[in-house]
mmCIF file of the N, C-alpha and C atoms, coordinates in Angstrom:
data_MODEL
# 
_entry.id   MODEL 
# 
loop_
_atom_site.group_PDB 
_atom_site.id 
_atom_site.type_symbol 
_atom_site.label_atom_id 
_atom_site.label_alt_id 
_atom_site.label_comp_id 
_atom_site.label_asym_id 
_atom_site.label_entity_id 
_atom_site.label_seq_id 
_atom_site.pdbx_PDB_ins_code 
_atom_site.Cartn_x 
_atom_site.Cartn_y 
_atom_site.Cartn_z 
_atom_site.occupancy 
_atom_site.B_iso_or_equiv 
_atom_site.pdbx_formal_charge 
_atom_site.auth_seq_id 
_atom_site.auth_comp_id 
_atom_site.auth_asym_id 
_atom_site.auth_atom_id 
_atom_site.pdbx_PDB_model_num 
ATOM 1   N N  . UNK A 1 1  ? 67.660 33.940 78.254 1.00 0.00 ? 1  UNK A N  1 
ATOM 2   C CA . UNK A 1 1  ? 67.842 32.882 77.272 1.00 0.00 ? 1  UNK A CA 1 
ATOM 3   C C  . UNK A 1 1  ? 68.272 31.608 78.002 1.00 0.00 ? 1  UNK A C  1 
ATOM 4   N N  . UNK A 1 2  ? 67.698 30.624 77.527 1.00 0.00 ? 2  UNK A N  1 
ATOM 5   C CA . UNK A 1 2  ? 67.989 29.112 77.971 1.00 0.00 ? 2  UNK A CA 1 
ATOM 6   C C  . UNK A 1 2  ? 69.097 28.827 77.416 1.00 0.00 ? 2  UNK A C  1 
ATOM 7   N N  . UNK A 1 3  ? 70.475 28.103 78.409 1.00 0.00 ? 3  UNK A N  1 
ATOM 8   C CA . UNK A 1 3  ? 71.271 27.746 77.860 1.00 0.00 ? 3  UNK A CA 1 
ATOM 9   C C  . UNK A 1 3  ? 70.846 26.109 78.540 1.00 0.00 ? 3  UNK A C  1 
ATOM 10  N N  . UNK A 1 4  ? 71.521 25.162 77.818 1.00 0.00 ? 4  UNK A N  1 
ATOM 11  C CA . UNK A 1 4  ? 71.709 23.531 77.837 1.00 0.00 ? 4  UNK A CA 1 
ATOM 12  C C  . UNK A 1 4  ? 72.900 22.939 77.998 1.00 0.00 ? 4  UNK A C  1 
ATOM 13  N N  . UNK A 1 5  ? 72.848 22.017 78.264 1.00 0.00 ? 5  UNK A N  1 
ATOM 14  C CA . UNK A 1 5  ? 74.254 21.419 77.538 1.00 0.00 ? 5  UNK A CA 1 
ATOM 15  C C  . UNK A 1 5  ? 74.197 20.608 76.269 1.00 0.00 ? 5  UNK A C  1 
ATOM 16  N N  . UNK A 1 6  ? 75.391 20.079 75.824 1.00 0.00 ? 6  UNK A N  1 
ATOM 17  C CA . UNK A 1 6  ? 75.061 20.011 74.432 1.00 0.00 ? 6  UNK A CA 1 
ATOM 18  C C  . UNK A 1 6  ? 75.122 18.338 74.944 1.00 0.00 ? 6  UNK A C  1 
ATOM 19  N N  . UNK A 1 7  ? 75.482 17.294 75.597 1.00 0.00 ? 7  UNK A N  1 
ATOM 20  C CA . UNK A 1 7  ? 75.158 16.616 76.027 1.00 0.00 ? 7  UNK A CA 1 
ATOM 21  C C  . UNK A 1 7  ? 73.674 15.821 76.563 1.00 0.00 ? 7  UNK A C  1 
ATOM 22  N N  . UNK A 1 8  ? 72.957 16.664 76.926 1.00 0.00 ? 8  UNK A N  1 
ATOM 23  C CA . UNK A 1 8  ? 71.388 17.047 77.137 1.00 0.00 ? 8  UNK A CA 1 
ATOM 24  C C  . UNK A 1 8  ? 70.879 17.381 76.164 1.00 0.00 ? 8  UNK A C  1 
ATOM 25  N N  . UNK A 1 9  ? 71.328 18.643 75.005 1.00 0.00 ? 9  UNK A N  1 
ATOM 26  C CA . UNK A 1 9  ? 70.412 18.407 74.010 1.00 0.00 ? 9  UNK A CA 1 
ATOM 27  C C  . UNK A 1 9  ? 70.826 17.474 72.846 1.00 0.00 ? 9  UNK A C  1 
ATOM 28  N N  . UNK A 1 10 ? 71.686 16.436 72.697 1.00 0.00 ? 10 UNK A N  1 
ATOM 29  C CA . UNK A 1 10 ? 71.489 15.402 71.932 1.00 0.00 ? 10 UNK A CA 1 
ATOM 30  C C  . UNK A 1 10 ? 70.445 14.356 72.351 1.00 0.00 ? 10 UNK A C  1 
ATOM 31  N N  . UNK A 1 11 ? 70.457 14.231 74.007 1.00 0.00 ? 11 UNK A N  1 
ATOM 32  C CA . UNK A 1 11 ? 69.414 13.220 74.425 1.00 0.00 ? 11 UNK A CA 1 
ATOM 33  C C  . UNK A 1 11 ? 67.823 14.042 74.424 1.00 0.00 ? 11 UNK A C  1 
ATOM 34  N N  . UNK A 1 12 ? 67.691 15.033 74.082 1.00 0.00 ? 12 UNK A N  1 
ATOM 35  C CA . UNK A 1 12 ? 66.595 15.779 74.414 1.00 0.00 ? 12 UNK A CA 1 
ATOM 36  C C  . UNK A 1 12 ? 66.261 16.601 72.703 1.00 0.00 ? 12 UNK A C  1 
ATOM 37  N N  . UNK A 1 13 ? 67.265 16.464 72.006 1.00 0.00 ? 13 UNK A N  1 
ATOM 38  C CA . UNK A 1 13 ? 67.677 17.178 70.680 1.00 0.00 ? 13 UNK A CA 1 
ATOM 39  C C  . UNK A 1 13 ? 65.662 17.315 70.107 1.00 0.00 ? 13 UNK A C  1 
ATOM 40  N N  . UNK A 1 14 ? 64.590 16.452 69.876 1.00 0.00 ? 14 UNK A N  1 
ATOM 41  C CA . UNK A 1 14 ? 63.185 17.044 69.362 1.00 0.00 ? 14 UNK A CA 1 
ATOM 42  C C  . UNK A 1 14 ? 62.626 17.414 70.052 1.00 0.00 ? 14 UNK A C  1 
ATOM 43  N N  . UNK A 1 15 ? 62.655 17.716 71.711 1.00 0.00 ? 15 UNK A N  1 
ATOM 44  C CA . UNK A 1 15 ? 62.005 18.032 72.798 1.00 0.00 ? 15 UNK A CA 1 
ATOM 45  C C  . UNK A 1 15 ? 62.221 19.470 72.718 1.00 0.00 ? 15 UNK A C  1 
ATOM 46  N N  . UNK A 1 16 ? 63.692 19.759 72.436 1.00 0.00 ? 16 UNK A N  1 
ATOM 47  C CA . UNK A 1 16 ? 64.355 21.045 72.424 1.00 0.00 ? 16 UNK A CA 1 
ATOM 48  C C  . UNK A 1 16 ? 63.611 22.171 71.746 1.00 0.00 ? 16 UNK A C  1 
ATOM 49  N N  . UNK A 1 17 ? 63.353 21.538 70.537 1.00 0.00 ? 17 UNK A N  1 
ATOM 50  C CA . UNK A 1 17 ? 63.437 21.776 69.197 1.00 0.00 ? 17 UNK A CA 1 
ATOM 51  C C  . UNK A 1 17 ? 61.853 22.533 69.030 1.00 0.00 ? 17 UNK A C  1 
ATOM 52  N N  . UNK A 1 18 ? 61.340 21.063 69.611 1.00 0.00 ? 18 UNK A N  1 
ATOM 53  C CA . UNK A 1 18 ? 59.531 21.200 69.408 1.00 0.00 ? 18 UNK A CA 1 
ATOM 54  C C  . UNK A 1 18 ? 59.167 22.193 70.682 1.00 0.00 ? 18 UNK A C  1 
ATOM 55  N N  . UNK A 1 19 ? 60.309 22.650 72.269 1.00 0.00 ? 19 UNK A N  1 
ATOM 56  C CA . UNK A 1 19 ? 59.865 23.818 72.623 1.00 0.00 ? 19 UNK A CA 1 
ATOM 57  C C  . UNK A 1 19 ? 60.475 25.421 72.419 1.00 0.00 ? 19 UNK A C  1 
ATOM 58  N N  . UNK A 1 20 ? 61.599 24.907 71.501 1.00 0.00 ? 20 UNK A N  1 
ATOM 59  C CA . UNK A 1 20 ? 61.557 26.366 70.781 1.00 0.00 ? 20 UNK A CA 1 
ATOM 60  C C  . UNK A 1 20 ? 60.737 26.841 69.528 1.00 0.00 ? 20 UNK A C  1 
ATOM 61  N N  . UNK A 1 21 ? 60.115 25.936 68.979 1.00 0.00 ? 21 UNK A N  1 
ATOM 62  C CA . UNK A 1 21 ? 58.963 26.252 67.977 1.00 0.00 ? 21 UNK A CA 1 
ATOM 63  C C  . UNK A 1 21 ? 57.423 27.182 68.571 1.00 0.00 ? 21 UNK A C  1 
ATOM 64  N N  . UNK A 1 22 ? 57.395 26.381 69.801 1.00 0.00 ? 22 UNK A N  1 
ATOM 65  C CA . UNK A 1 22 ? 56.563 26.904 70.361 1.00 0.00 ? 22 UNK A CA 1 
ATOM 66  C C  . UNK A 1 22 ? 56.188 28.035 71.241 1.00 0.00 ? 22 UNK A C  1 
ATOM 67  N N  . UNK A 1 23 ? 57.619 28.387 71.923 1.00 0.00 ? 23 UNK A N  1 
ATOM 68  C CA . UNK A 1 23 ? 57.606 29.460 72.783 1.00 0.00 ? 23 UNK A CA 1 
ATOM 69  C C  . UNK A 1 23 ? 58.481 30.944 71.976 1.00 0.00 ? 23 UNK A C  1 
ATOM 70  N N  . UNK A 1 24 ? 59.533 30.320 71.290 1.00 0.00 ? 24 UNK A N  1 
ATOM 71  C CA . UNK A 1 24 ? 59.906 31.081 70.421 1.00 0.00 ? 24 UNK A CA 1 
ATOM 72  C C  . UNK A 1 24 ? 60.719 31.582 70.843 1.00 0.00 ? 24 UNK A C  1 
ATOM 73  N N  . UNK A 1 25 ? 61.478 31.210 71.994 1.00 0.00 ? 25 UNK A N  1 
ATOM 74  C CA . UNK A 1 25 ? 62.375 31.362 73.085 1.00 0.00 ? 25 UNK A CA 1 
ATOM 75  C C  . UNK A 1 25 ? 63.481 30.808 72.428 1.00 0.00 ? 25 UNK A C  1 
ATOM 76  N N  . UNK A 1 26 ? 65.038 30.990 72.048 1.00 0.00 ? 26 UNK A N  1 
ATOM 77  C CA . UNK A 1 26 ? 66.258 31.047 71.788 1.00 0.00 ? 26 UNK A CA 1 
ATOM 78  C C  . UNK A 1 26 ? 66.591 29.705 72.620 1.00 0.00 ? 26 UNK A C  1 
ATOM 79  N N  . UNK A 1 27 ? 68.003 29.056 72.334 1.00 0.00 ? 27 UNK A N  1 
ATOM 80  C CA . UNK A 1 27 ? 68.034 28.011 73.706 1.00 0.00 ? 27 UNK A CA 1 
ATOM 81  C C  . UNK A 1 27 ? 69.505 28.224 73.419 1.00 0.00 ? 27 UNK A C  1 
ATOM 82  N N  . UNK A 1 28 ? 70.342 28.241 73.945 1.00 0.00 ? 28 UNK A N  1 
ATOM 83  C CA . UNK A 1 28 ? 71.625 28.102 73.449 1.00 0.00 ? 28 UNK A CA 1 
ATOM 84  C C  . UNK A 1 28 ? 72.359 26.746 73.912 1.00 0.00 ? 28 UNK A C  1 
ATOM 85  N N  . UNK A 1 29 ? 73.251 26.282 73.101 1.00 0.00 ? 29 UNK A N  1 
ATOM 86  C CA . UNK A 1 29 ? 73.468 24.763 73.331 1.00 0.00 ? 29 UNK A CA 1 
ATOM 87  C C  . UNK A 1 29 ? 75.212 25.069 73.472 1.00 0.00 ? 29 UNK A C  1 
ATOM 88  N N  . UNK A 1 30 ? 75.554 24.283 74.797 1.00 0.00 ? 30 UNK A N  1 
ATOM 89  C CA . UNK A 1 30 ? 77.412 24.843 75.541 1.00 0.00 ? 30 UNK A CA 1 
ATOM 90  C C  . UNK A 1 30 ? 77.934 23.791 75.266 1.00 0.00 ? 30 UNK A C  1 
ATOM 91  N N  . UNK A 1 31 ? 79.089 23.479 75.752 1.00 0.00 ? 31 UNK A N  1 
ATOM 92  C CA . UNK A 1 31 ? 79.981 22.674 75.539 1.00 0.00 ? 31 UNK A CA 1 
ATOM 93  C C  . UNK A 1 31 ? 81.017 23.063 76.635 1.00 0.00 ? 31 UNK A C  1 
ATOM 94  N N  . UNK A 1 32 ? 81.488 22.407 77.942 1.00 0.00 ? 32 UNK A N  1 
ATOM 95  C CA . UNK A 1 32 ? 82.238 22.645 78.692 1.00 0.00 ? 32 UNK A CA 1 
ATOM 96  C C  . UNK A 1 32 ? 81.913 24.234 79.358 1.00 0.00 ? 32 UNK A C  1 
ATOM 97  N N  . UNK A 1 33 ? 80.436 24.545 79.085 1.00 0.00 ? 33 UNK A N  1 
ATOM 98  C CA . UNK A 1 33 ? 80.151 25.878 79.963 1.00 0.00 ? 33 UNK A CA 1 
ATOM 99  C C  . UNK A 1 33 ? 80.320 26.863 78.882 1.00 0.00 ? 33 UNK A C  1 
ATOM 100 N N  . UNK A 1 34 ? 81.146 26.359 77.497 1.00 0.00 ? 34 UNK A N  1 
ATOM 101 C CA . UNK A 1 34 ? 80.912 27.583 76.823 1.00 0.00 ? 34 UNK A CA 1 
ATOM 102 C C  . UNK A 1 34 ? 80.071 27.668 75.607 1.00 0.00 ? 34 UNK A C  1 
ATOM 103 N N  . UNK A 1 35 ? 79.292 28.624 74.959 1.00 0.00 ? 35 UNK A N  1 
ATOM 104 C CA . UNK A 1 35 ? 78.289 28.570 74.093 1.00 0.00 ? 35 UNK A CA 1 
ATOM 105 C C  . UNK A 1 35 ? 78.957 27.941 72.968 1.00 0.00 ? 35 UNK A C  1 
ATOM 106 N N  . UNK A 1 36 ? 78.215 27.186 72.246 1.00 0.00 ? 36 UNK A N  1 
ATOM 107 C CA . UNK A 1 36 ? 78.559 26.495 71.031 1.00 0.00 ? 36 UNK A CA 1 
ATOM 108 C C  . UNK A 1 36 ? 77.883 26.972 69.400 1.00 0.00 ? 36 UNK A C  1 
ATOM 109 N N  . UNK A 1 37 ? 76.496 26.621 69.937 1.00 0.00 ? 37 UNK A N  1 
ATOM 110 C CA . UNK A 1 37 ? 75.492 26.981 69.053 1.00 0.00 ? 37 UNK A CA 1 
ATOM 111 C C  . UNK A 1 37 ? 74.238 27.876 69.834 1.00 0.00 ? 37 UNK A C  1 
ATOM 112 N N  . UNK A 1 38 ? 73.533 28.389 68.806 1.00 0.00 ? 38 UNK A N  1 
ATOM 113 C CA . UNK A 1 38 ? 72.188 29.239 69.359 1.00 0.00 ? 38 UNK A CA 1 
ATOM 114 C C  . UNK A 1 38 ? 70.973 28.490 68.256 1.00 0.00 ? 38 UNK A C  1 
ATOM 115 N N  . UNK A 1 39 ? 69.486 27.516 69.356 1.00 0.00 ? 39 UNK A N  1 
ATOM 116 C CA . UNK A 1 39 ? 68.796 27.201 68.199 1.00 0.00 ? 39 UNK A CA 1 
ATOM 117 C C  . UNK A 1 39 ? 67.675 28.428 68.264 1.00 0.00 ? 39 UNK A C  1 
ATOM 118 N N  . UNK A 1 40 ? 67.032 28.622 67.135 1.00 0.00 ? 40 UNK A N  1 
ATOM 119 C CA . UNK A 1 40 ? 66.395 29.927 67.421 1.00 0.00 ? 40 UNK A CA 1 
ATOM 120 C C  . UNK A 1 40 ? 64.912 29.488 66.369 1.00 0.00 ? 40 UNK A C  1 
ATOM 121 N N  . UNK A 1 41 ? 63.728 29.748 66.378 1.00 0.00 ? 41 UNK A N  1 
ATOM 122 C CA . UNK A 1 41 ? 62.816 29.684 65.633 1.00 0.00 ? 41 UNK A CA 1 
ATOM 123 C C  . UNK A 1 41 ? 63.321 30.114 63.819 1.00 0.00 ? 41 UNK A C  1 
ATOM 124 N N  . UNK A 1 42 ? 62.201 28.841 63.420 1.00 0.00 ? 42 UNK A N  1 
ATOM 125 C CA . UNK A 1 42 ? 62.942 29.249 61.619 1.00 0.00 ? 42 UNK A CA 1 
ATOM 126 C C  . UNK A 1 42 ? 62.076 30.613 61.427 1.00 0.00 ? 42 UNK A C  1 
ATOM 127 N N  . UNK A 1 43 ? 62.285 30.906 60.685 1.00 0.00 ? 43 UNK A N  1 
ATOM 128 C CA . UNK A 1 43 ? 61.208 32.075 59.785 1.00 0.00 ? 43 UNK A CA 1 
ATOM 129 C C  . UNK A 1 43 ? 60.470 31.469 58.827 1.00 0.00 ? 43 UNK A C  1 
ATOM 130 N N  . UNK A 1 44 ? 59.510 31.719 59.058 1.00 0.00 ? 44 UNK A N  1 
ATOM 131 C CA . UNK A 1 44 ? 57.988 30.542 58.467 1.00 0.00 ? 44 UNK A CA 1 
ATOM 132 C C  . UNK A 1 44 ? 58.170 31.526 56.895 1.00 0.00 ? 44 UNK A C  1 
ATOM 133 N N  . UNK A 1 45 ? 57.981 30.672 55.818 1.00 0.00 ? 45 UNK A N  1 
ATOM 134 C CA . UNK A 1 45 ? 58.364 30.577 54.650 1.00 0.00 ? 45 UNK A CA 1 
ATOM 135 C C  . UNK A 1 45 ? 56.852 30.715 53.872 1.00 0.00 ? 45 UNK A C  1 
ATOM 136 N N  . UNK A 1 46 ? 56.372 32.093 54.103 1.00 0.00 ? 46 UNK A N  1 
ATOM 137 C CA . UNK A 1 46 ? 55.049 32.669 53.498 1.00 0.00 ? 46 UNK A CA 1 
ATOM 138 C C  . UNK A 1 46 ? 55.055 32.213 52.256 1.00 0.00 ? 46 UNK A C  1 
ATOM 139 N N  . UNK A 1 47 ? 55.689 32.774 51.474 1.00 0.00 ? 47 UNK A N  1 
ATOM 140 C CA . UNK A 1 47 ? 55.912 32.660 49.987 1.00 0.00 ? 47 UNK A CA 1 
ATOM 141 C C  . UNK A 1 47 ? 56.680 31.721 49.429 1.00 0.00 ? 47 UNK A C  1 
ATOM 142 N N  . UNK A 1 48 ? 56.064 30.519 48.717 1.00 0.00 ? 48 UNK A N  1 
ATOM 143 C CA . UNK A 1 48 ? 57.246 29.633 48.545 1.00 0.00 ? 48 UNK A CA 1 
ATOM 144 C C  . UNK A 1 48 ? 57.584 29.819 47.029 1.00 0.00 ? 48 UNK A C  1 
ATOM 145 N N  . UNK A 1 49 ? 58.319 29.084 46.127 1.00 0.00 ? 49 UNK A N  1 
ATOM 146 C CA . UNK A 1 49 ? 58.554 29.100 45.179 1.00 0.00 ? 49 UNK A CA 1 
ATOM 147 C C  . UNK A 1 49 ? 58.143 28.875 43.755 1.00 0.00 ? 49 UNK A C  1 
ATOM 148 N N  . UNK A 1 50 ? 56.710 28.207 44.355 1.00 0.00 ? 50 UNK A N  1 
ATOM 149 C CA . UNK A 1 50 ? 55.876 27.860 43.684 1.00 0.00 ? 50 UNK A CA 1 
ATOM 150 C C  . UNK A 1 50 ? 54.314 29.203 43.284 1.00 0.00 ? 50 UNK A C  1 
ATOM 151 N N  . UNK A 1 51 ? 54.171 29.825 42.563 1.00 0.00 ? 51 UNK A N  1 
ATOM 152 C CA . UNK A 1 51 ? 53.294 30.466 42.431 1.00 0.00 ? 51 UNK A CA 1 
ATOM 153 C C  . UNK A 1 51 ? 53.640 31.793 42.897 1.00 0.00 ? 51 UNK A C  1 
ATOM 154 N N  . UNK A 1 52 ? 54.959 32.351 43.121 1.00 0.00 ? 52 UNK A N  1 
ATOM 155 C CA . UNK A 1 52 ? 55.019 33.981 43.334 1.00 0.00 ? 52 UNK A CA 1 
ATOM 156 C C  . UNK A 1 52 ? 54.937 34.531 42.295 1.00 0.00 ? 52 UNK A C  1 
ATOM 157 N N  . UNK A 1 53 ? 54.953 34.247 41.165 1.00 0.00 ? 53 UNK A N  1 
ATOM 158 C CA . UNK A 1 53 ? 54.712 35.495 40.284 1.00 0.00 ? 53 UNK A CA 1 
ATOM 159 C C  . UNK A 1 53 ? 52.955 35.227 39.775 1.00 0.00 ? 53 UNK A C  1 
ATOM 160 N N  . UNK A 1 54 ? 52.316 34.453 40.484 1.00 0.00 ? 54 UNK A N  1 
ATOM 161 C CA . UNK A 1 54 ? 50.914 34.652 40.125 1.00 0.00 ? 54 UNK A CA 1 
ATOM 162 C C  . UNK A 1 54 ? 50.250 36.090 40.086 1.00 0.00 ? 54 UNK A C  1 
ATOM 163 N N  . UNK A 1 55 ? 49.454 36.341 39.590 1.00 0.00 ? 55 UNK A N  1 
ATOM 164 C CA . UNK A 1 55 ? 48.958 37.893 39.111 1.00 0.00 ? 55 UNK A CA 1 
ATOM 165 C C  . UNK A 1 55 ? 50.050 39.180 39.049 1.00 0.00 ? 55 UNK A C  1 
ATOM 166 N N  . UNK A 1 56 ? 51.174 39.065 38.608 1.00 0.00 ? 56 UNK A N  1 
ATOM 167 C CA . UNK A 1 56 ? 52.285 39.701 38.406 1.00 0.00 ? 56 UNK A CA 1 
ATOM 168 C C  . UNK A 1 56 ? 52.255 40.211 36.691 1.00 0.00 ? 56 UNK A C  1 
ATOM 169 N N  . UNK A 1 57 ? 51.704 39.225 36.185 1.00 0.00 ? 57 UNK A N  1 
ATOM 170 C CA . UNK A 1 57 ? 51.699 40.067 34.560 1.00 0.00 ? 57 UNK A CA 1 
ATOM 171 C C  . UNK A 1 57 ? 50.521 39.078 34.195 1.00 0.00 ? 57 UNK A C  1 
ATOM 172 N N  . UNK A 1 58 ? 50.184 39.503 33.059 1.00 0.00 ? 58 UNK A N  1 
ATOM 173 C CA . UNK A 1 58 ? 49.299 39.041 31.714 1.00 0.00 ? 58 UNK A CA 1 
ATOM 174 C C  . UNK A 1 58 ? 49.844 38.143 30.552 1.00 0.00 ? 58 UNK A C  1 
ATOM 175 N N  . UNK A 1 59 ? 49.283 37.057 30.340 1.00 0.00 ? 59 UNK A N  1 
ATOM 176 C CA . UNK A 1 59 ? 50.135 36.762 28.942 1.00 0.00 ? 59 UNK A CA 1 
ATOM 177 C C  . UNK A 1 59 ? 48.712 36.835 27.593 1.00 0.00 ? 59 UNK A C  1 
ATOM 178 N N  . UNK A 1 60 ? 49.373 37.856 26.737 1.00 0.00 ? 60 UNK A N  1 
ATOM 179 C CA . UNK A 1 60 ? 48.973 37.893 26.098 1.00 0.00 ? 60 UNK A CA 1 
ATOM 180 C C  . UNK A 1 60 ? 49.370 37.335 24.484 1.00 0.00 ? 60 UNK A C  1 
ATOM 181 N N  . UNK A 1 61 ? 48.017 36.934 24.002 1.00 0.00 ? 61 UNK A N  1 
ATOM 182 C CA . UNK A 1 61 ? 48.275 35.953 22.859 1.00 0.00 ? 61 UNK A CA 1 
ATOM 183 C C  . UNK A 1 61 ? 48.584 34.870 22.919 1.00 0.00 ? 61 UNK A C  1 
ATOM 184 N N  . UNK A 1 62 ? 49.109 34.008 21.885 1.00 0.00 ? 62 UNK A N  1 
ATOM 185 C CA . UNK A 1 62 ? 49.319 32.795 21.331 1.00 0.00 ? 62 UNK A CA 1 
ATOM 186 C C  . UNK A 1 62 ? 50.856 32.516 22.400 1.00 0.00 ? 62 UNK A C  1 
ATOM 187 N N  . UNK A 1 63 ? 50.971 31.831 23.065 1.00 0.00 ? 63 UNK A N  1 
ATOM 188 C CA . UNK A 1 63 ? 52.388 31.253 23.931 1.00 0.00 ? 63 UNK A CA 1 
ATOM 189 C C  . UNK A 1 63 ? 53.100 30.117 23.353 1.00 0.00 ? 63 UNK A C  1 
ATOM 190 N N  . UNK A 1 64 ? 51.980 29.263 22.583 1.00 0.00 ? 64 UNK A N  1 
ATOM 191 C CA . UNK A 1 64 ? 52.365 28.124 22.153 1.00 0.00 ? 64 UNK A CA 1 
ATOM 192 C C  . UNK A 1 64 ? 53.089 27.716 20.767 1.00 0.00 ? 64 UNK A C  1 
ATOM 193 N N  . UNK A 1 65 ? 52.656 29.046 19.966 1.00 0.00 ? 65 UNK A N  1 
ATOM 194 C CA . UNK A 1 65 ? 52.666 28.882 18.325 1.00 0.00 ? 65 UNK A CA 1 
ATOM 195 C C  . UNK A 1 65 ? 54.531 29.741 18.238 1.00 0.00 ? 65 UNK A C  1 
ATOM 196 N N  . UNK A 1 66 ? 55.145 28.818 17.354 1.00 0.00 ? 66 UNK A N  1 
ATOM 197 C CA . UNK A 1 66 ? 56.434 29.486 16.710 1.00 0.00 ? 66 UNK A CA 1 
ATOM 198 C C  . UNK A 1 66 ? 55.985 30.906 16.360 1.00 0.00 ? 66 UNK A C  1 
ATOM 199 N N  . UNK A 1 67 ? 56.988 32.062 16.996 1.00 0.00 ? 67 UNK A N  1 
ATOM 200 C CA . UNK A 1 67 ? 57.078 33.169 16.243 1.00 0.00 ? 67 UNK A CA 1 
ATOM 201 C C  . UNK A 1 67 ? 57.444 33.072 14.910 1.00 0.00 ? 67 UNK A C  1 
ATOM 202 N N  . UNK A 1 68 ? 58.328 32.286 14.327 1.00 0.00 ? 68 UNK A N  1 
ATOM 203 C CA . UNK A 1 68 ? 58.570 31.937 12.978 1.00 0.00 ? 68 UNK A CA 1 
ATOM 204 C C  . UNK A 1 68 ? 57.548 30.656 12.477 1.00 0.00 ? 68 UNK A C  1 
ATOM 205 N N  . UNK A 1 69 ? 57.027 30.959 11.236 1.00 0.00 ? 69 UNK A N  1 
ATOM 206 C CA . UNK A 1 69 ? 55.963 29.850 10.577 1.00 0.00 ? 69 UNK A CA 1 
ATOM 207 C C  . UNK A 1 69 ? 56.393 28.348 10.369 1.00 0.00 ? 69 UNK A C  1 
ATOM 208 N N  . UNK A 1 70 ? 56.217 27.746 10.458 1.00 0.00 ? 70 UNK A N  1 
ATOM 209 C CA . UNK A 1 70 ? 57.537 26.146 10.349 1.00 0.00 ? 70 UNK A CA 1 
ATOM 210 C C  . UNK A 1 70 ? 58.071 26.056 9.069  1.00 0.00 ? 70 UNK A C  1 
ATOM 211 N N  . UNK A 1 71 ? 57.157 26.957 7.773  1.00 0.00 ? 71 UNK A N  1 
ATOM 212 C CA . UNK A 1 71 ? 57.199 26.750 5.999  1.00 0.00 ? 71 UNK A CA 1 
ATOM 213 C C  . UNK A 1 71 ? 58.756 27.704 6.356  1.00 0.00 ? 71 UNK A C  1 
ATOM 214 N N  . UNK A 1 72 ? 59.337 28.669 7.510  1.00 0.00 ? 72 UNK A N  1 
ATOM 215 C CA . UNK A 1 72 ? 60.108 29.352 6.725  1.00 0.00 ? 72 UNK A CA 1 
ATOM 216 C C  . UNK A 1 72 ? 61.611 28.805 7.846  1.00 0.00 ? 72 UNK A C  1 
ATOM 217 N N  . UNK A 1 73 ? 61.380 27.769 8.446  1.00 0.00 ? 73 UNK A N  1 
ATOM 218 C CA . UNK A 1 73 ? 62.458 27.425 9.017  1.00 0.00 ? 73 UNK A CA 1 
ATOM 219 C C  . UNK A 1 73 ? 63.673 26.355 7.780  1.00 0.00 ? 73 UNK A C  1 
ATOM 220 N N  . UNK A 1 74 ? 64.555 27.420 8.207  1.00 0.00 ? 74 UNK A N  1 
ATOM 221 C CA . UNK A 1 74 ? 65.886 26.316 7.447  1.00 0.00 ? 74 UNK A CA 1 
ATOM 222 C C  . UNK A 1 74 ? 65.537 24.382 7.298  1.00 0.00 ? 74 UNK A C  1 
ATOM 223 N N  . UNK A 1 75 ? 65.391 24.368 8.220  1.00 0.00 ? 75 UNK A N  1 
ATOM 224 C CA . UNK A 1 75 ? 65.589 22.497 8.486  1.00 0.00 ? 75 UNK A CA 1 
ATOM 225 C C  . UNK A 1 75 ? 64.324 22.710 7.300  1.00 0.00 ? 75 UNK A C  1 
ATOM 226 N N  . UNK A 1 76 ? 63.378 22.585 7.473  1.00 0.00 ? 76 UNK A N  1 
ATOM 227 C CA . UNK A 1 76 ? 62.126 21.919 6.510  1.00 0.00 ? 76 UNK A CA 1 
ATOM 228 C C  . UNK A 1 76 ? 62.215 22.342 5.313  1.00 0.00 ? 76 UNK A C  1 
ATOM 229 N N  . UNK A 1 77 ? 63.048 23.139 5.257  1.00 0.00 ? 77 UNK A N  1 
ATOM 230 C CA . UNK A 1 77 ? 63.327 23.371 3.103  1.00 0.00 ? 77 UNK A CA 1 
ATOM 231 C C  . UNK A 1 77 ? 64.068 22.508 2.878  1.00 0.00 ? 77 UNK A C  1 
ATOM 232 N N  . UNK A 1 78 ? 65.139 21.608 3.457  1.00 0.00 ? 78 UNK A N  1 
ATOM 233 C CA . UNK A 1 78 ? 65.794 20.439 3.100  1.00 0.00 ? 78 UNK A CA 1 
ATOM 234 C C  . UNK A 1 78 ? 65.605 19.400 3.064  1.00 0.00 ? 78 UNK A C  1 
# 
C-alpha cells in the first residue's frame, strides 16, 4: 500500500484521487509518519434510486380514481 504525506496529497489531492480510481490501489495519507486517513476506491453505485423497483410488481386497475365516489364524501354534501 502507498503511503503519502498529507502535505503532498493536498498539493497532489486530484492526481491522488484520479490514480486510485484507476489502479484501485489504497493510498494512505500520514501526518508526521503516522497514518491519518486511508483513500480507497468508491463502490460504483449499480443501482441507484431511481427505478429499483421497476418490474417488481404489477399495478393493477384504476390508480387514479378515489376508492370512495366524490357523491359520498362528507365535504360535498355540505
Amino acid at each position: 500500500m502507498r503511503k503519502i504525506s498529507a502535505g503532498l496529497f493536498k498539493a497532489q489531492c486530484l492526481k491522488v484521487m484520479s490514480e486510485v480510481k484507476a489502479t484501485g490501489e489504497p493510498v494512505t495519507v500520514t501526518k508526521r509518519g503516522k497514518p491519518v486517513v486511508k483513500v480507497v476506491p468508491a463502490e460504483s453505485d449499480a443501482e441507484g434510486i431511481f427505478g429499483f423497483l421497476a418490474d417488481k410488481f404489477d399495478i393493477t386497475g384504476d390508480i387514479e380514481s378515489p376508492l370512495i365516489p366524490a357523491r359520498k364524501w362528507k365535504i360535498t354534501r355540505e
